[in-house]
C-alpha positions as CSV (number, residue, x, y, z in Angstrom):
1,X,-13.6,31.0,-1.1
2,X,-12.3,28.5,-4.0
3,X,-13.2,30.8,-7.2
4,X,-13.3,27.4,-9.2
5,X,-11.4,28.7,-12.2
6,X,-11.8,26.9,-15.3
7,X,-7.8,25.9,-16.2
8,X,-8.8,24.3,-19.6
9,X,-5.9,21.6,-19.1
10,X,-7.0,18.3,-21.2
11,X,-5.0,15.7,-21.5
12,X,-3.8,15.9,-25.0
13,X,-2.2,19.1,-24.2
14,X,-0.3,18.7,-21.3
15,X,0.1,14.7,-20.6
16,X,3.4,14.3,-23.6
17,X,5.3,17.1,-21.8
18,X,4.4,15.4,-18.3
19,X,4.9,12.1,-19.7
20,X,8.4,12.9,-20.8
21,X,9.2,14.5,-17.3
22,X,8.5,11.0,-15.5
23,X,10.5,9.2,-18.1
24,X,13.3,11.4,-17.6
25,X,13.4,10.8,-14.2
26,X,13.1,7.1,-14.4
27,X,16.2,7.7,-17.1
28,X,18.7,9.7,-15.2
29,X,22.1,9.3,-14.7
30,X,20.7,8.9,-11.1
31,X,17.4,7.2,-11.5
32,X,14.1,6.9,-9.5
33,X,13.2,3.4,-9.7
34,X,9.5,4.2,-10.5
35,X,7.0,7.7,-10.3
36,X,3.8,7.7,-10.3
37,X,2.1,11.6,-10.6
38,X,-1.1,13.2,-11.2
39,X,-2.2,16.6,-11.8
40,X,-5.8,17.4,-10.9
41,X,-8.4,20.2,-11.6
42,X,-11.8,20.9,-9.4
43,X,-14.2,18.2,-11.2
44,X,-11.3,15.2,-11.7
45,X,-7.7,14.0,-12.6
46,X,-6.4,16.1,-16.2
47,X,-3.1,14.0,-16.0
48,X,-2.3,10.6,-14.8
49,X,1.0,9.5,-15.2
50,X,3.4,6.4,-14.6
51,X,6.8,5.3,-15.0
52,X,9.5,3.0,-14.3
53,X,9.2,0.0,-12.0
54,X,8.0,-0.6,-8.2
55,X,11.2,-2.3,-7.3
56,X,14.4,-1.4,-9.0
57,X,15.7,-4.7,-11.0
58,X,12.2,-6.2,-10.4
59,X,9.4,-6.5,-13.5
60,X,6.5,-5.4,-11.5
61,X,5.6,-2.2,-13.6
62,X,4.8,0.7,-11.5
63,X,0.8,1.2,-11.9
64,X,-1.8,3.6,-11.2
65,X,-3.0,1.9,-8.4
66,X,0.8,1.4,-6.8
67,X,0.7,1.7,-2.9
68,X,3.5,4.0,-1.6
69,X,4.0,4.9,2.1
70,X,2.9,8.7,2.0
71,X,5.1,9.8,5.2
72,X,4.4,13.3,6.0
73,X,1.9,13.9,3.2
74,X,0.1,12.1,6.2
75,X,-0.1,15.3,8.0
76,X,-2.6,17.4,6.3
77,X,-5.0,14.8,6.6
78,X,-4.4,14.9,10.1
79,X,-4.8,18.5,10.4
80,X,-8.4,18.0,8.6
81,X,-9.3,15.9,11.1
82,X,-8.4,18.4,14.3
83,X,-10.6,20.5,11.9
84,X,-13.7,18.9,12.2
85,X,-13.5,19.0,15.6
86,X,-13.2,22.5,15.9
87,X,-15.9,22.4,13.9
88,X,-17.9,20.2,16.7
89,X,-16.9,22.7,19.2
90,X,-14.9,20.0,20.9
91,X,-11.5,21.6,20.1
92,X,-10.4,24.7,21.1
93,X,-7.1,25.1,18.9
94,X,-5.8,27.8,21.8
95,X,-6.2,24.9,24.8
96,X,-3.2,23.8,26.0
97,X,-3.1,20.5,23.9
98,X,-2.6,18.1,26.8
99,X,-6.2,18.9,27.6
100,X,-6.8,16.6,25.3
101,X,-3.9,14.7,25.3
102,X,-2.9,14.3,28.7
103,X,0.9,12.6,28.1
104,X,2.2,16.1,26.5
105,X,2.3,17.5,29.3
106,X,5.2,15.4,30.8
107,X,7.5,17.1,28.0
108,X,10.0,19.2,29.2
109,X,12.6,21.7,27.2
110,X,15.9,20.4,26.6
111,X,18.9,23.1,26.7
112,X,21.2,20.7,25.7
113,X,24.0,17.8,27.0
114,X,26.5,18.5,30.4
115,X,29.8,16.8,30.6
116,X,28.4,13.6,31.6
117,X,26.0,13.3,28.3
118,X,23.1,13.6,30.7
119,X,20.2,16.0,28.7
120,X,20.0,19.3,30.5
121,X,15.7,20.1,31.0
122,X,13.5,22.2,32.3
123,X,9.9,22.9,32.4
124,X,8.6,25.1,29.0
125,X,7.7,28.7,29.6
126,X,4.1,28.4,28.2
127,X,2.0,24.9,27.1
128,X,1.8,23.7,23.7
129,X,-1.7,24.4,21.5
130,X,-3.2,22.2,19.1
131,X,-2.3,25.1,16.6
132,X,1.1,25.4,17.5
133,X,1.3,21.5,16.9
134,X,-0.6,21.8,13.8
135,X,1.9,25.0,12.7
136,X,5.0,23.1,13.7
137,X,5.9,26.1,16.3
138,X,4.9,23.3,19.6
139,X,8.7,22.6,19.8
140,X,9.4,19.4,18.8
141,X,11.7,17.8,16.1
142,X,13.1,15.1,14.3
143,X,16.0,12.9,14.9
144,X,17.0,13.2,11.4
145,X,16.5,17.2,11.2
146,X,18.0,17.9,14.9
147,X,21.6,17.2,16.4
148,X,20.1,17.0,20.0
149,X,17.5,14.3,19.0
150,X,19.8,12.4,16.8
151,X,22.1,12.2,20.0
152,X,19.2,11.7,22.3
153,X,18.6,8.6,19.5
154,X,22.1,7.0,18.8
155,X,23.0,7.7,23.2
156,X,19.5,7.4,24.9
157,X,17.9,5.3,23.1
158,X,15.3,7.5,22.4
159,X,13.1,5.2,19.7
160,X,12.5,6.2,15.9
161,X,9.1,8.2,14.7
162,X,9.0,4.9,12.5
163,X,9.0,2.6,15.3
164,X,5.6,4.1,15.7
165,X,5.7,3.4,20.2
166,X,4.1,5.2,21.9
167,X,7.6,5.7,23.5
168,X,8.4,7.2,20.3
169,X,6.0,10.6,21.7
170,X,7.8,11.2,24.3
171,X,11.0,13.5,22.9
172,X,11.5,16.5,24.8
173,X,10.8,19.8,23.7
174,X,13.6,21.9,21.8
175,X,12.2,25.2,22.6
176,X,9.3,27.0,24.3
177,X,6.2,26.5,22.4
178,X,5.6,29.5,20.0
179,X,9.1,30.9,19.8
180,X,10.1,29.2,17.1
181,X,8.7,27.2,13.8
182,X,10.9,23.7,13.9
183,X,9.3,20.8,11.5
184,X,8.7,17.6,13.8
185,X,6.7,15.5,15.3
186,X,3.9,17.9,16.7
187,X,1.4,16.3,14.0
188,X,1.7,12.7,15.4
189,X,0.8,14.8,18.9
190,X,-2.2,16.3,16.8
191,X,-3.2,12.8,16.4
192,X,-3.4,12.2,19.9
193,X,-5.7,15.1,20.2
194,X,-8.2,13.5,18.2
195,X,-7.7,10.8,19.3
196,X,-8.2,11.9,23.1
197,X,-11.6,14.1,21.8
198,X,-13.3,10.9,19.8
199,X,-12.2,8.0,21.9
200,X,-11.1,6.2,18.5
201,X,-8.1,5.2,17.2
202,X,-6.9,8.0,14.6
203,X,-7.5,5.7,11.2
204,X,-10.9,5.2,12.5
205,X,-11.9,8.5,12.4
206,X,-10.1,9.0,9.5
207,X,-12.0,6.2,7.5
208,X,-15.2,7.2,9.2
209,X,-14.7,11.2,8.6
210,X,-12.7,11.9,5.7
211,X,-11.7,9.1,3.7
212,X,-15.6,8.0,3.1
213,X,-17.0,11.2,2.2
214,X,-14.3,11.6,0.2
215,X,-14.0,8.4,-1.7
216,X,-11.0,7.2,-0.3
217,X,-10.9,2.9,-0.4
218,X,-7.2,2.4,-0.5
219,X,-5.7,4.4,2.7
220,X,-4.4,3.0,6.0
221,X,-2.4,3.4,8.8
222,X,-2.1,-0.7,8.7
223,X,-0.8,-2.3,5.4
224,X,-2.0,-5.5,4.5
225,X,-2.0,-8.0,1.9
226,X,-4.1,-6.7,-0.2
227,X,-2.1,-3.6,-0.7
228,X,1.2,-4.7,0.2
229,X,0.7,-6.9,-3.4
230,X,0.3,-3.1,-5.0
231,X,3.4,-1.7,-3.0
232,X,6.2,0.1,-3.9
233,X,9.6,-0.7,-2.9
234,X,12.0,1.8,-0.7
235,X,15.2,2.7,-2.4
236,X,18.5,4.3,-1.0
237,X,20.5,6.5,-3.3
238,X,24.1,6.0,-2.8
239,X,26.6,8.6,-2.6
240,X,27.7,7.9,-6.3
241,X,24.2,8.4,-7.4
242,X,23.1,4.7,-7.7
243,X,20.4,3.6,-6.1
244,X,19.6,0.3,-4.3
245,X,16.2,-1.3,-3.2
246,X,15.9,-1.6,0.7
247,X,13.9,-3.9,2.7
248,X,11.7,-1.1,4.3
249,X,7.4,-1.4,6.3
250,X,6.5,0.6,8.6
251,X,4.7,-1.6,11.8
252,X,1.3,-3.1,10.5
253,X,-0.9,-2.6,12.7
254,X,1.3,0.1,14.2
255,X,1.2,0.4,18.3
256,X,0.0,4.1,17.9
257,X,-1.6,5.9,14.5
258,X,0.9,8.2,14.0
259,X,-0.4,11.4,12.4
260,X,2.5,12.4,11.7
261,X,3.9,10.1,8.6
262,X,1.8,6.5,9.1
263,X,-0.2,6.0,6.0
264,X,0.0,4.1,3.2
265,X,-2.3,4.9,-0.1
266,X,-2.3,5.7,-3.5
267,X,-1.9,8.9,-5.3
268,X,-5.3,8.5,-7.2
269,X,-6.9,8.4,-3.7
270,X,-4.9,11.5,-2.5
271,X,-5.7,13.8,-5.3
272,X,-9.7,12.4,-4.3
273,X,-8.0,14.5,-0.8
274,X,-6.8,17.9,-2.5
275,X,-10.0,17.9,-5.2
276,X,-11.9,17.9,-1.4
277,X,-9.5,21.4,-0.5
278,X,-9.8,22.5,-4.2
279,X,-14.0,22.2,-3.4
280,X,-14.3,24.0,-0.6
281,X,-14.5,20.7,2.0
282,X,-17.1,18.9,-0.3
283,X,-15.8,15.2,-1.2
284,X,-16.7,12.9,-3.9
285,X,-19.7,11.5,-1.0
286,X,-20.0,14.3,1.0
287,X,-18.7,17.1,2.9
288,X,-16.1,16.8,5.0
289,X,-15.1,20.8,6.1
290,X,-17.7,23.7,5.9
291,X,-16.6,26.3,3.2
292,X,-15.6,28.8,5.6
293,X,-13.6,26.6,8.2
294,X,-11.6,25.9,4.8
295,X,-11.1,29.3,3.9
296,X,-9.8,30.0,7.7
297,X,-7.8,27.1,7.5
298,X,-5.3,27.9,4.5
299,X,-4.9,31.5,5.9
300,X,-1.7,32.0,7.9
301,X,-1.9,30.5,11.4
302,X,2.0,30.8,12.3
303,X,3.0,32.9,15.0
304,X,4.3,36.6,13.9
305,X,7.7,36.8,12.8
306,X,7.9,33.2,12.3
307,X,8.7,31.3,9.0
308,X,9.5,28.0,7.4
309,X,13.1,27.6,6.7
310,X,16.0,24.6,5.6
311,X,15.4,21.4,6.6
312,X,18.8,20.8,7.5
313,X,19.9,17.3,7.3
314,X,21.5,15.5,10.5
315,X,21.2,11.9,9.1
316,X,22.5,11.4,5.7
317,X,20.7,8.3,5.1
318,X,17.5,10.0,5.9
319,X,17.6,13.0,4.4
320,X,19.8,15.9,3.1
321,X,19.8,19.1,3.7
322,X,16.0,20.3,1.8
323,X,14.3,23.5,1.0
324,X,11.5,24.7,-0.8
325,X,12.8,27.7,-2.9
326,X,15.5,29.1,-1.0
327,X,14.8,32.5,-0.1
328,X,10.9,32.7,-0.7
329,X,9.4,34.0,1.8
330,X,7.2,30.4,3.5
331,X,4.9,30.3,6.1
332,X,2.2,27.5,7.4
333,X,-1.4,27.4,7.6
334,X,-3.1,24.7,9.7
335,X,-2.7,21.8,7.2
336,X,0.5,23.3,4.5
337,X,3.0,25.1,4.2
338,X,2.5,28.7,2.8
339,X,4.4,30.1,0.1
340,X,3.6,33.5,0.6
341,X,5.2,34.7,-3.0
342,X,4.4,33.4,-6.1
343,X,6.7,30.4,-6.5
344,X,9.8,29.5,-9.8
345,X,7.3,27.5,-10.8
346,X,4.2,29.5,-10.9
347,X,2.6,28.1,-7.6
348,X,0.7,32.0,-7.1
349,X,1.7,33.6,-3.8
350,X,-0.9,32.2,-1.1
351,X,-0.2,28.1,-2.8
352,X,-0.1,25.3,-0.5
353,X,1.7,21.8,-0.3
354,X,4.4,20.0,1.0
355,X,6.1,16.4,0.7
356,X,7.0,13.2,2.5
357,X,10.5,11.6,3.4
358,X,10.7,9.4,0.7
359,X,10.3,11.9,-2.3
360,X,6.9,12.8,-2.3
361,X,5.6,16.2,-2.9
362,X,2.5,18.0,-3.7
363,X,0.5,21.2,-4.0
364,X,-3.0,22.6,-3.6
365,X,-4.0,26.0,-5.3
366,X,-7.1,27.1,-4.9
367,X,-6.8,30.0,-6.9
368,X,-6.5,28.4,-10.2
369,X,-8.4,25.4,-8.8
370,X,-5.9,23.1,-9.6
371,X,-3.1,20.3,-7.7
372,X,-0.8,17.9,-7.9
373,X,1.2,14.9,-6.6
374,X,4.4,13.0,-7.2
375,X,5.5,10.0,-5.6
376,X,8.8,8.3,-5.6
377,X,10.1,5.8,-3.0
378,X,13.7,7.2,-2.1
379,X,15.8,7.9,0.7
380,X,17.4,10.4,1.8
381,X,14.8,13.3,1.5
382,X,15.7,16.3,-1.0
383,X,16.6,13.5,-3.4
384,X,18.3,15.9,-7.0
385,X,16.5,13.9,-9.4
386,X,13.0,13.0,-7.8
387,X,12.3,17.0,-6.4
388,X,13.8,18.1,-9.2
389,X,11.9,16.5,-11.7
390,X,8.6,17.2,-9.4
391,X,9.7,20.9,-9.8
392,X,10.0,20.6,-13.6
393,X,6.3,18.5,-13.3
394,X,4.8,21.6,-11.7
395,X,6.5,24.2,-13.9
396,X,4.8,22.2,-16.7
397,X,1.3,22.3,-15.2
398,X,2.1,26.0,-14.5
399,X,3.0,26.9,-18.2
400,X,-0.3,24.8,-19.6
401,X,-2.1,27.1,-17.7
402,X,-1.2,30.3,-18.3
403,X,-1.2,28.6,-22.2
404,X,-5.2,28.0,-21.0
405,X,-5.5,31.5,-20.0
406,X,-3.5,33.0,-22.8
């Protein structure tokens, strides 16, 4: 269980060395246009923090209440979902996943290309599980983290994650399921599972299950208007370090919820998310997990003698090659990655987080009862100054800490 610990972090402490973080990293040599990041305890936000602008070149301020597209920080709310139907006794995490979601069962393995280009497949040793989807050990990919999708992409035609089709699903398998841990798709296949168990759209049941009870207004897998006036603009650093606003939406309303990377929110309504992981499943409005399926949850769920390793980057526009702490020994439970040592930047061994393409990162610790998120709008992933000024952010909220506990 949570132990709730007290940090003693106020504001006036730690916001001027936060503060000065963002600012550097709106005033790099290579800039972010814009950050917005917040550091929360158990009860509420400690730190709320801004910088910069929306739109590089533009005067729209970045704000509190900015709108970003979350991308892969999608996929932990995903995983809650899946959660609370195991909960139901709907889901059986050890099923074969097309159970539930018929269509994954038509994915084969690919071995690779013969002389004509033609993809080489054959049928997978064993059927993917909802937790080997939810563990990223299912055996799928991305194009922009895998030479045989990129080439299945830019020769097949095989159609972009952010196309979100429901062509988009069908990329084969890279391996059998459970041999490997390869970060992919498998959450947008999650999706599907719930989406299969409910008989509702996946942002339904988010809004219904999780984003009520936890107090979430400003979340959705279809921008509109309303938010799209609070939205932050995508940017493209440049070899040379500058960086460029690009014209960048994800389909609104998209053909398929993909649970994979489709929302858009804000951060103050995603820390609302980790304060409900940092509570044992209780949100601002209500529960959402019982205390012990969140306690089996953020255990280790992926298989033995696996582990999270480089991103390696196969598109250089999307993302380069990216890494949590080379070397650390990183695993996954159902919704986060696992550091399994205590981390540079004093994330305690057993910490969970991860990030989303366009330089957004975050972290839960339940030990210290304490998280955090910072969002930037920046392609490629790994981006030098947005992670590592999010490294320096965390290192900060670390330091206060042990200052509290001092």
């Amino acid at each position: 269980m949570s132990t709730h610990t007290s940090t003693g972090l106020d504001r006036a402490a730690l916001g001027p060395q936060l503060d000065e973080i963002l600012h550097r990293a709106v005033g790099a040599q290579s800039p972010v246009a814009g950050v917005v990041a917040m550091v929360t305890d158990a009860t509420g936000n400690v730190y709320e923090g801004v910088a910069g602008k929306r739109v590089l070149g533009e005067e729209q301020e970045m704000t509190l209440d900015t709108v970003f597209a979350l991308f892969s920080t999608t996929k932990a709310i995903t995983a809650t979902a899946c959660l609370q139907l195991v909960e139901d006794g709907t889901l059986d995490l050890d099923a074969p996943a097309e159970s539930y979601a018929p269509h994954i069962a038509q994915l084969q393995v690919i071995e690779g290309f013969d002389a004509d280009g033609e993809p080489q497949l054959r049928a997978p040793a064993s059927k993917p599980t909802t937790r080997q989807l939810l563990t990223h050990s299912a055996g799928l990919g991305y194009d922009f983290f895998n030479q045989h999708y990129a080439r299945l992409a830019s020769e097949k035609g095989q159609p972009s994650v952010i196309s979100a089709s429901r062509a988009a699903l069908m990329t084969p398998l890279l391996f059998d399921p459970g041999t490997k841990w390869e970060y992919g798709s498998n959450l947008d296949w999650a999706g599907q599972v719930v989406e299969g168990i409910t008989g509702k759209r996946l942002g339904e049941v988010f809004a219904e299950r999780i984003f009520a009870p936890c107090g979430i207004t400003d979340m959705t897998f279809a921008i509109d208007d309303r938010l799209r006036a609070r939205a932050a603009g995508m940017h493209a650093r440049a070899a040379d370090g500058s960086l460029a606003p690009i014209e960048f939406e994800l389909p609104s309303p998209p053909e398929v919820d993909f649970g994979g990377h489709g929302l858009y929110g804000t951060v103050g309504d995603y820390m609302r998310f980790i304060r409900m992981w940092l509570n044992d499943g209780q949100g601002e409005h209500g529960q959402v997990l019982r205390p012990e399926t969140v306690e089996m949850a953020v255990q280790r769920h992926l298989g033995e003698g696996l582990s999270v390793g480089l991103l390696p980057g196969v598109i250089p526009s999307l993302s380069n090659d990216a890494e949590y702490w080379p070397g650390l020994r990183k695993s996954w439970s159902l919704p986060f990655m696992i550091n399994e040592e205590e981390a540079p930047t004093g994330r305690p061994a057993g910490g969970q987080g991860w990030a989303g393409l366009a330089n957004l990162f975050y972290w839960v610790d339940r030990e210290h009862g304490i998280g955090g998120f910072w969002a930037t709008q920046i392609l490629p992933f790994g981006d030098p100054t947005s992670f590592g000024e999010y490294l320096a952010f965390e290192t900060a909220t670390y330091g206060a800490v042990r200052g509290a506990a001092a």
